[in-house]
Chimera marker file (.cmm) of the C-alpha trace (Angstrom):
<marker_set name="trace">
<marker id="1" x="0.000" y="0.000" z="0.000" r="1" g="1" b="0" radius="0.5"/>
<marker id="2" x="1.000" y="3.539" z="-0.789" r="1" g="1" b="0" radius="0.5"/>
<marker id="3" x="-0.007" y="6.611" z="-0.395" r="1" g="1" b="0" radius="0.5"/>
<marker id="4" x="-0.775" y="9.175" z="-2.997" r="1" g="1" b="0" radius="0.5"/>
<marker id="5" x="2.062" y="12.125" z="-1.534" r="1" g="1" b="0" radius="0.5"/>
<marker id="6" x="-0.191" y="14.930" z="-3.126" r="1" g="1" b="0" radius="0.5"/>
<marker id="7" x="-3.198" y="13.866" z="-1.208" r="1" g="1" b="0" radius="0.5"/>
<marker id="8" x="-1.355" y="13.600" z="2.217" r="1" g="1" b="0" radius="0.5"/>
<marker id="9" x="1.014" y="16.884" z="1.996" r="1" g="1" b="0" radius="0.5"/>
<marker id="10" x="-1.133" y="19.586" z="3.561" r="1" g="1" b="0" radius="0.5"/>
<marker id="11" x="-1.691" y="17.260" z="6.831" r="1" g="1" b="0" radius="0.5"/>
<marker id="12" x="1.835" y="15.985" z="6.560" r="1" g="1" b="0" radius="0.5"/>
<marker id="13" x="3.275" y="19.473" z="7.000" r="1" g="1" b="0" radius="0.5"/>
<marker id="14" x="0.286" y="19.956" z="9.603" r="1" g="1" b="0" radius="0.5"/>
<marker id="15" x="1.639" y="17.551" z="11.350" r="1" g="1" b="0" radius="0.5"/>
<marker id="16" x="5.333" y="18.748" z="11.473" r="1" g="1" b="0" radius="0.5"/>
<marker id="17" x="4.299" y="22.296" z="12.526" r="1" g="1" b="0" radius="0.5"/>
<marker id="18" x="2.002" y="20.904" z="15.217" r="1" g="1" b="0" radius="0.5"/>
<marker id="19" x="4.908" y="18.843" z="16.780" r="1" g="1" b="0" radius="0.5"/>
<marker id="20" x="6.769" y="21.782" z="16.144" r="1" g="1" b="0" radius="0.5"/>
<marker id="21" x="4.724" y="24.462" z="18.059" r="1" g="1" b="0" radius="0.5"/>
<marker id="22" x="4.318" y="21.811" z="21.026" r="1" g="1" b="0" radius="0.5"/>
<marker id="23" x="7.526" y="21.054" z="21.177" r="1" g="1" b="0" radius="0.5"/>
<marker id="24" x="8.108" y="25.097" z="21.632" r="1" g="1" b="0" radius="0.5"/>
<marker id="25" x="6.449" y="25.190" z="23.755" r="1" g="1" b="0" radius="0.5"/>
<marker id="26" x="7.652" y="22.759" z="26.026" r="1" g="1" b="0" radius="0.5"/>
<marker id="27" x="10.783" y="24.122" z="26.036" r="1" g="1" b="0" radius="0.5"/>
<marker id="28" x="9.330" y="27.475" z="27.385" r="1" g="1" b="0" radius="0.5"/>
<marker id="29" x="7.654" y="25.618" z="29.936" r="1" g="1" b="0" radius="0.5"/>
<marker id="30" x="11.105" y="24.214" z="30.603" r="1" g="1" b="0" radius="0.5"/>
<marker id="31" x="12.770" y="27.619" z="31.243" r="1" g="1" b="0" radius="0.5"/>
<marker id="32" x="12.006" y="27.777" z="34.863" r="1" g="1" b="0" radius="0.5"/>
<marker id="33" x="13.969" y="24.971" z="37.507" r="1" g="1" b="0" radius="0.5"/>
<marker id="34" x="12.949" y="22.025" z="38.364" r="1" g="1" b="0" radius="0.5"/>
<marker id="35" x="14.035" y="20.602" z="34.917" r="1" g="1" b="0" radius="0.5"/>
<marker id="36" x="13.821" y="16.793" z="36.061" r="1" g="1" b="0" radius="0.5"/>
<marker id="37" x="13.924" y="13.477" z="34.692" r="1" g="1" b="0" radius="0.5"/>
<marker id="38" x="11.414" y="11.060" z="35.109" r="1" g="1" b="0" radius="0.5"/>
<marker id="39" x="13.464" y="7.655" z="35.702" r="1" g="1" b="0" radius="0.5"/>
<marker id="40" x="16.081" y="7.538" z="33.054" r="1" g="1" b="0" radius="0.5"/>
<marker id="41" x="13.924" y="9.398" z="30.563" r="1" g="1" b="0" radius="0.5"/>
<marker id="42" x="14.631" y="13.466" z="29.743" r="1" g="1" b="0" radius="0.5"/>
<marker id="43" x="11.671" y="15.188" z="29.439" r="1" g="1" b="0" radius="0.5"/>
<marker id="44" x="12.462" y="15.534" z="25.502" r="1" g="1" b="0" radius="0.5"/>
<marker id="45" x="11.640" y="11.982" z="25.420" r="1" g="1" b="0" radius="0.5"/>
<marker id="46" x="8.821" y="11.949" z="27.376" r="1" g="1" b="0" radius="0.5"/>
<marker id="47" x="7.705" y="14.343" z="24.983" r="1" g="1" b="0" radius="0.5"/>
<marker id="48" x="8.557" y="12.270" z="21.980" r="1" g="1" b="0" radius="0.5"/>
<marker id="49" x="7.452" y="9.251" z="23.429" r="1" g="1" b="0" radius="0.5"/>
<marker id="50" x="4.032" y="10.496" z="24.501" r="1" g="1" b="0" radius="0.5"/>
<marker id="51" x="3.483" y="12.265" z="20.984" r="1" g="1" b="0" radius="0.5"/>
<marker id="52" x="3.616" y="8.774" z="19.329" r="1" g="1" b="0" radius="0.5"/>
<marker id="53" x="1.523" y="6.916" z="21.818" r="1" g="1" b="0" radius="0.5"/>
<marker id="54" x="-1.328" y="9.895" z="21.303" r="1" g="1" b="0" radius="0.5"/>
<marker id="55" x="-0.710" y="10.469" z="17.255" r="1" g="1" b="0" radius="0.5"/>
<marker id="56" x="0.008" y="6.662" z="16.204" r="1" g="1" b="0" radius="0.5"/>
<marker id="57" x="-1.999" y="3.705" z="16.632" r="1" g="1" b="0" radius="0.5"/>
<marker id="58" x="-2.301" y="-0.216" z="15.458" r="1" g="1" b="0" radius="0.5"/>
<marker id="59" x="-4.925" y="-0.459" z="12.314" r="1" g="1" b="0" radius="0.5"/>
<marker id="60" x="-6.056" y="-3.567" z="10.401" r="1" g="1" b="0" radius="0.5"/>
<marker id="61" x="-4.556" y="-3.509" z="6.706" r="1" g="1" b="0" radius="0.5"/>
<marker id="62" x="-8.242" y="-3.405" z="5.646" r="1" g="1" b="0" radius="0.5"/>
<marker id="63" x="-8.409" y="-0.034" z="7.566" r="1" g="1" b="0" radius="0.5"/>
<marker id="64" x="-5.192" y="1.094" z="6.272" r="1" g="1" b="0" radius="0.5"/>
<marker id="65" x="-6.278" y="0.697" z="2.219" r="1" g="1" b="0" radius="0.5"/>
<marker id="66" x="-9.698" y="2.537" z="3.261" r="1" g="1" b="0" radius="0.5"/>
<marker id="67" x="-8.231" y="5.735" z="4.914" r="1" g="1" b="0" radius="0.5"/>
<marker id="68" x="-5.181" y="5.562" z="2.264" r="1" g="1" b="0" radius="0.5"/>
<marker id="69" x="-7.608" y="5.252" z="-0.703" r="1" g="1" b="0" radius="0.5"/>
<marker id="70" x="-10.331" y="7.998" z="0.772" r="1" g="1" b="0" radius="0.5"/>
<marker id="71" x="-8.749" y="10.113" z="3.372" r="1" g="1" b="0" radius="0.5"/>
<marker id="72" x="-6.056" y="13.257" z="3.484" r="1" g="1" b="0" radius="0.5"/>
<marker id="73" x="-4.194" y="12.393" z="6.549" r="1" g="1" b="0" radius="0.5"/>
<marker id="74" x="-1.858" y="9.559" z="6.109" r="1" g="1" b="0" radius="0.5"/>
<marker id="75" x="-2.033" y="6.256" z="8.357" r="1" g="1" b="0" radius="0.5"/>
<marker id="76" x="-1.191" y="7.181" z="11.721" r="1" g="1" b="0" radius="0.5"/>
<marker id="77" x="2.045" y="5.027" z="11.809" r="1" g="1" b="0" radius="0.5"/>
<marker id="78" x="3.114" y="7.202" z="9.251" r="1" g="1" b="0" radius="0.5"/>
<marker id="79" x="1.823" y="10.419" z="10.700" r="1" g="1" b="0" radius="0.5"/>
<marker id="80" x="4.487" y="9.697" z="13.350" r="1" g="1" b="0" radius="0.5"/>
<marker id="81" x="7.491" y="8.524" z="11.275" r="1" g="1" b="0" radius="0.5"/>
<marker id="82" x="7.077" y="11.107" z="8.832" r="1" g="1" b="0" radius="0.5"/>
<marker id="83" x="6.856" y="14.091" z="11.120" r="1" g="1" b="0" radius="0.5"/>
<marker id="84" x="10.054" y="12.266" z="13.752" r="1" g="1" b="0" radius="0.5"/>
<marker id="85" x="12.325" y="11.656" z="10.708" r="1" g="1" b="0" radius="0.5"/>
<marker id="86" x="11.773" y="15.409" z="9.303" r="1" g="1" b="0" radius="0.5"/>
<marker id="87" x="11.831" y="17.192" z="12.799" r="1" g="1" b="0" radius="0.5"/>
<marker id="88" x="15.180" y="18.112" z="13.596" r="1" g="1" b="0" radius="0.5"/>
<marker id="89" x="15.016" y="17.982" z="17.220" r="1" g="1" b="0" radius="0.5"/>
<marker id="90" x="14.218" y="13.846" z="17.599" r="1" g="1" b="0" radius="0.5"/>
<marker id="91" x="18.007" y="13.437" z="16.727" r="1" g="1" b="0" radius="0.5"/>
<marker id="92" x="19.623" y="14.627" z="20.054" r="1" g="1" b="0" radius="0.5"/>
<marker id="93" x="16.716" y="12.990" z="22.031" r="1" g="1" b="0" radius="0.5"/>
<marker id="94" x="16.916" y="9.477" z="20.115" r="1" g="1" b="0" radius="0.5"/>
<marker id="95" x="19.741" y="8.100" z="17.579" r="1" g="1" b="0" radius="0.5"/>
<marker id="96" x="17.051" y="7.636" z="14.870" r="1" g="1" b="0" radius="0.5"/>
<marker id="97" x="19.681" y="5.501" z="12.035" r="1" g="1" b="0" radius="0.5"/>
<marker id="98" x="20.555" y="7.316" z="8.875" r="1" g="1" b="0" radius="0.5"/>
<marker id="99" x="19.195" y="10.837" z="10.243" r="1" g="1" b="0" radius="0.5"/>
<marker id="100" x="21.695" y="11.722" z="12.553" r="1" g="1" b="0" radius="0.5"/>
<marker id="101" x="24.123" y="14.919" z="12.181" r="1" g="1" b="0" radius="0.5"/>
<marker id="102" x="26.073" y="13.180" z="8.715" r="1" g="1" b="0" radius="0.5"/>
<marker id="103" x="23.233" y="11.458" z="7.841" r="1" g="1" b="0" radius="0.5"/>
<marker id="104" x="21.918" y="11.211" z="4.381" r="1" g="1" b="0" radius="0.5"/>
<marker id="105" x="18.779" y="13.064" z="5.454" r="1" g="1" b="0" radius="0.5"/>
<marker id="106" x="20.101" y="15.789" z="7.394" r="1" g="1" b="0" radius="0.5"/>
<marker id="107" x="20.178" y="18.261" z="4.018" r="1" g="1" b="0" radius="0.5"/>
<marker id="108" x="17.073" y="17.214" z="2.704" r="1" g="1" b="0" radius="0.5"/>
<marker id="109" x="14.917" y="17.658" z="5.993" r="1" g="1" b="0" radius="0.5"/>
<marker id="110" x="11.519" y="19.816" z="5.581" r="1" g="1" b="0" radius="0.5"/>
<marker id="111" x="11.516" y="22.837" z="7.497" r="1" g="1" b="0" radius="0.5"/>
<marker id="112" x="8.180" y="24.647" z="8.514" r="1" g="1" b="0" radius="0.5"/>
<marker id="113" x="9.848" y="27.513" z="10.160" r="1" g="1" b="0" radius="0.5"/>
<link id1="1" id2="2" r="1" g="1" b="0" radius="0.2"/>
<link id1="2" id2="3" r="1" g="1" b="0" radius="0.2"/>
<link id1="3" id2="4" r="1" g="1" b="0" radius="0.2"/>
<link id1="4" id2="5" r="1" g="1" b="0" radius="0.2"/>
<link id1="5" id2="6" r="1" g="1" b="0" radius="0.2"/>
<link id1="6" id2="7" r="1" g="1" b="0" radius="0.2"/>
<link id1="7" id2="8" r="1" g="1" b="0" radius="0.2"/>
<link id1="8" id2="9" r="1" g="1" b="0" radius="0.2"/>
<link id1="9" id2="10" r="1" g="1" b="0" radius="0.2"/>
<link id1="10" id2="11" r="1" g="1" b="0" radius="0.2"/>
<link id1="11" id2="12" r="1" g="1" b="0" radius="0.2"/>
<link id1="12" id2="13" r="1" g="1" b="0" radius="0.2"/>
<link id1="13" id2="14" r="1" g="1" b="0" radius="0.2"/>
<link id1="14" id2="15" r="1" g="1" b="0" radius="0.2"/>
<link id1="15" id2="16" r="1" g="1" b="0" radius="0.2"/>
<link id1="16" id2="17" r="1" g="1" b="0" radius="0.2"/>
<link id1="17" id2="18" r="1" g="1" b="0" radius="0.2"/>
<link id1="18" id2="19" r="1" g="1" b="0" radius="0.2"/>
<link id1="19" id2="20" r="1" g="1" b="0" radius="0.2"/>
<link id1="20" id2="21" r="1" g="1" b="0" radius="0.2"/>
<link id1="21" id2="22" r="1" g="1" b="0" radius="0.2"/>
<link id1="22" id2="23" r="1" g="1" b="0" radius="0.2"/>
<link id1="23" id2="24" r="1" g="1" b="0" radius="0.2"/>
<link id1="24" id2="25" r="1" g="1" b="0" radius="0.2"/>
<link id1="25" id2="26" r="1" g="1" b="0" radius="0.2"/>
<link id1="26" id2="27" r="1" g="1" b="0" radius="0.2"/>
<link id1="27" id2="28" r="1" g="1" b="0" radius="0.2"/>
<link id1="28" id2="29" r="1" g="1" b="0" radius="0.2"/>
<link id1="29" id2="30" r="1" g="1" b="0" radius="0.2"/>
<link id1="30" id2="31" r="1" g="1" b="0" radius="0.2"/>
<link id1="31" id2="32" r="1" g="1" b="0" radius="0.2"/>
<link id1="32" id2="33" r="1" g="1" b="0" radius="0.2"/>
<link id1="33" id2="34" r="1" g="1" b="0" radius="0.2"/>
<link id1="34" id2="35" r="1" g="1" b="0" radius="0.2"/>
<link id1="35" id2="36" r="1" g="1" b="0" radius="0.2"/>
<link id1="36" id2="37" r="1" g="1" b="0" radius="0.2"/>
<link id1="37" id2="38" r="1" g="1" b="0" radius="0.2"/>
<link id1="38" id2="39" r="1" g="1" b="0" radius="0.2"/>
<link id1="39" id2="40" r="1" g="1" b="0" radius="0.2"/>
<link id1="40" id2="41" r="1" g="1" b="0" radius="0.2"/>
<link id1="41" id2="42" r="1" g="1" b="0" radius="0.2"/>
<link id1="42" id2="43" r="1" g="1" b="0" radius="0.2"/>
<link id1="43" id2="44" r="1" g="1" b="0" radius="0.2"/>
<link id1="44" id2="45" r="1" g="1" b="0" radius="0.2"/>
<link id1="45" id2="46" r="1" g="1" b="0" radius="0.2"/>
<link id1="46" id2="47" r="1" g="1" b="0" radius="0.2"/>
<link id1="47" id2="48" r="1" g="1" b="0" radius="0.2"/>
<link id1="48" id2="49" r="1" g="1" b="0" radius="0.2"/>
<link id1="49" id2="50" r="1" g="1" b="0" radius="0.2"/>
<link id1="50" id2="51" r="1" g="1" b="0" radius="0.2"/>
<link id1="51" id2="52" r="1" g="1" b="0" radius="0.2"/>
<link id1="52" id2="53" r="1" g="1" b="0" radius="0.2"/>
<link id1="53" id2="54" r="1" g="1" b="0" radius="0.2"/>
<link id1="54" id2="55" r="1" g="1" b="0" radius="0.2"/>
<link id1="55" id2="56" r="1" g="1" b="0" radius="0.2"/>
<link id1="56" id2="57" r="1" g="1" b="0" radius="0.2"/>
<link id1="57" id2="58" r="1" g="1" b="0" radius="0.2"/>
<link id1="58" id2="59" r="1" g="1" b="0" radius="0.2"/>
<link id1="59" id2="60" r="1" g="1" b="0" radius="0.2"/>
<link id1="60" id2="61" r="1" g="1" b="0" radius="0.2"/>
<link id1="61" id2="62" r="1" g="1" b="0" radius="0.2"/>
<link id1="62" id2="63" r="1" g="1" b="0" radius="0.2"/>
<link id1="63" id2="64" r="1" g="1" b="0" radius="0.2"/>
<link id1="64" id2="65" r="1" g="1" b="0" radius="0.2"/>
<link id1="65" id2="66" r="1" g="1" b="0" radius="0.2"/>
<link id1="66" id2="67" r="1" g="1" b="0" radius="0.2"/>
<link id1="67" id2="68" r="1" g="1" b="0" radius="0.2"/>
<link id1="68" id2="69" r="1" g="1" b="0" radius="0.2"/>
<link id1="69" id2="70" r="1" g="1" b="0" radius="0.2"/>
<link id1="70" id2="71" r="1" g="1" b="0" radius="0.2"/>
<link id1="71" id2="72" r="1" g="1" b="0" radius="0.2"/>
<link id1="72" id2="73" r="1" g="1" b="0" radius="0.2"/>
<link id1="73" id2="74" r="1" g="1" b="0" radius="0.2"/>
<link id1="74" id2="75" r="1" g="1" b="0" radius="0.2"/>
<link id1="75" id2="76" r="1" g="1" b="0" radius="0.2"/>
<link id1="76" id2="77" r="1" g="1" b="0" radius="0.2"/>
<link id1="77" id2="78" r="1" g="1" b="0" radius="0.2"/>
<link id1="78" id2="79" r="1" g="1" b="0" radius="0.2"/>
<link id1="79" id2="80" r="1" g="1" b="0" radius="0.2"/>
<link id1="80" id2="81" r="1" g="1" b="0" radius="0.2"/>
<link id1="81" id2="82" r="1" g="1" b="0" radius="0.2"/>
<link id1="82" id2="83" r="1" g="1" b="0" radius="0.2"/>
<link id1="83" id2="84" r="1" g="1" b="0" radius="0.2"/>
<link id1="84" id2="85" r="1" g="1" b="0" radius="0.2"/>
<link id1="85" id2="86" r="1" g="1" b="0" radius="0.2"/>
<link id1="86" id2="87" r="1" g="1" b="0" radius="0.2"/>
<link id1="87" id2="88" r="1" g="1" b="0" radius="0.2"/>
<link id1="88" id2="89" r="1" g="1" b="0" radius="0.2"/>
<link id1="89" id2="90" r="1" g="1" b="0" radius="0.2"/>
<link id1="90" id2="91" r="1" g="1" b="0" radius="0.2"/>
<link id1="91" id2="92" r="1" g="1" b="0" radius="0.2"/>
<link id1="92" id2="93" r="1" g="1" b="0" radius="0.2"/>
<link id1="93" id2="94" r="1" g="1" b="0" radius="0.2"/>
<link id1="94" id2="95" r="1" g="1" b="0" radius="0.2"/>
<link id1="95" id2="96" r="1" g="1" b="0" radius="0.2"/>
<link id1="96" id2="97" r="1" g="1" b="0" radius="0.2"/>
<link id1="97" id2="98" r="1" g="1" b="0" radius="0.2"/>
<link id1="98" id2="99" r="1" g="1" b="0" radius="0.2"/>
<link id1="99" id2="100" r="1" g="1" b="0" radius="0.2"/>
<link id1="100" id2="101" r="1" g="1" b="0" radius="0.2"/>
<link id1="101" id2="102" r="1" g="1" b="0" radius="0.2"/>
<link id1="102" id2="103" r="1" g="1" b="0" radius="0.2"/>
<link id1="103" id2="104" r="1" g="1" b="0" radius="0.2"/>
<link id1="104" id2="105" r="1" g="1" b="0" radius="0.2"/>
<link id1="105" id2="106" r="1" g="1" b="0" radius="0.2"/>
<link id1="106" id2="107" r="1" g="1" b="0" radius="0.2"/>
<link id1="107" id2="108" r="1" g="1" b="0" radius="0.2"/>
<link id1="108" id2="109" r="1" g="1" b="0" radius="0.2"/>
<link id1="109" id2="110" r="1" g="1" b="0" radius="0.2"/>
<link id1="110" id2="111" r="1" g="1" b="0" radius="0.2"/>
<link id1="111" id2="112" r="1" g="1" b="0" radius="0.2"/>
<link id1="112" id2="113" r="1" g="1" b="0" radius="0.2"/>
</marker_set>
């Protein structure tokens, strides 16, 4: 299954700048001590991590061809990879392989801002 790139853009880039604007603005939350970690996890990844859970979710393939064959938004697995790969700040909270600082996507990243 694939999806049409035309139909999904506009959400795509939705996507990106909403992760974008939240991620903002947890870092202005962050401004003001206590900055503390939760366990072994920074609160970047907390942030990361909890973005996923709420944005992606399991579907059936039989859901997957009906929202990719009538729908804008792209299947929420890929709602998630998309925006993680193409938002800069993912790579300093997790290693994500072939987008780090010399990776082969670094250059070619979309920027909403």
């Amino acid at each position: 299954m694939h999806h049409d790139g035309k139909r999904v853009l506009s959400e795509s880039i939705a996507d990106l700048a909403g992760v974008h604007i939240a991620y903002a603005a947890l870092q202005h939350s962050m401004r003001t001590p206590p900055r503390s970690r939760r366990g072994w996890i920074t609160p970047e990844q907390q942030f990361f991590i909890s973005w996923g859970q709420a944005s992606g979710a399991a579907m059936r393939p039989e859901s997957q061809r009906q929202l990719i064959s009538s729908d804008p938004h792209p299947v929420p697995k890929f709602r998630v990879i998309g925006a993680a790969v193409e938002f800069a700040r993912v790579q300093p909270s997790f290693l994500l392989p072939g987008v780090g600082p010399d990776g082969p996507a670094t250059e070619k990243r979309c920027k909403v801002w």
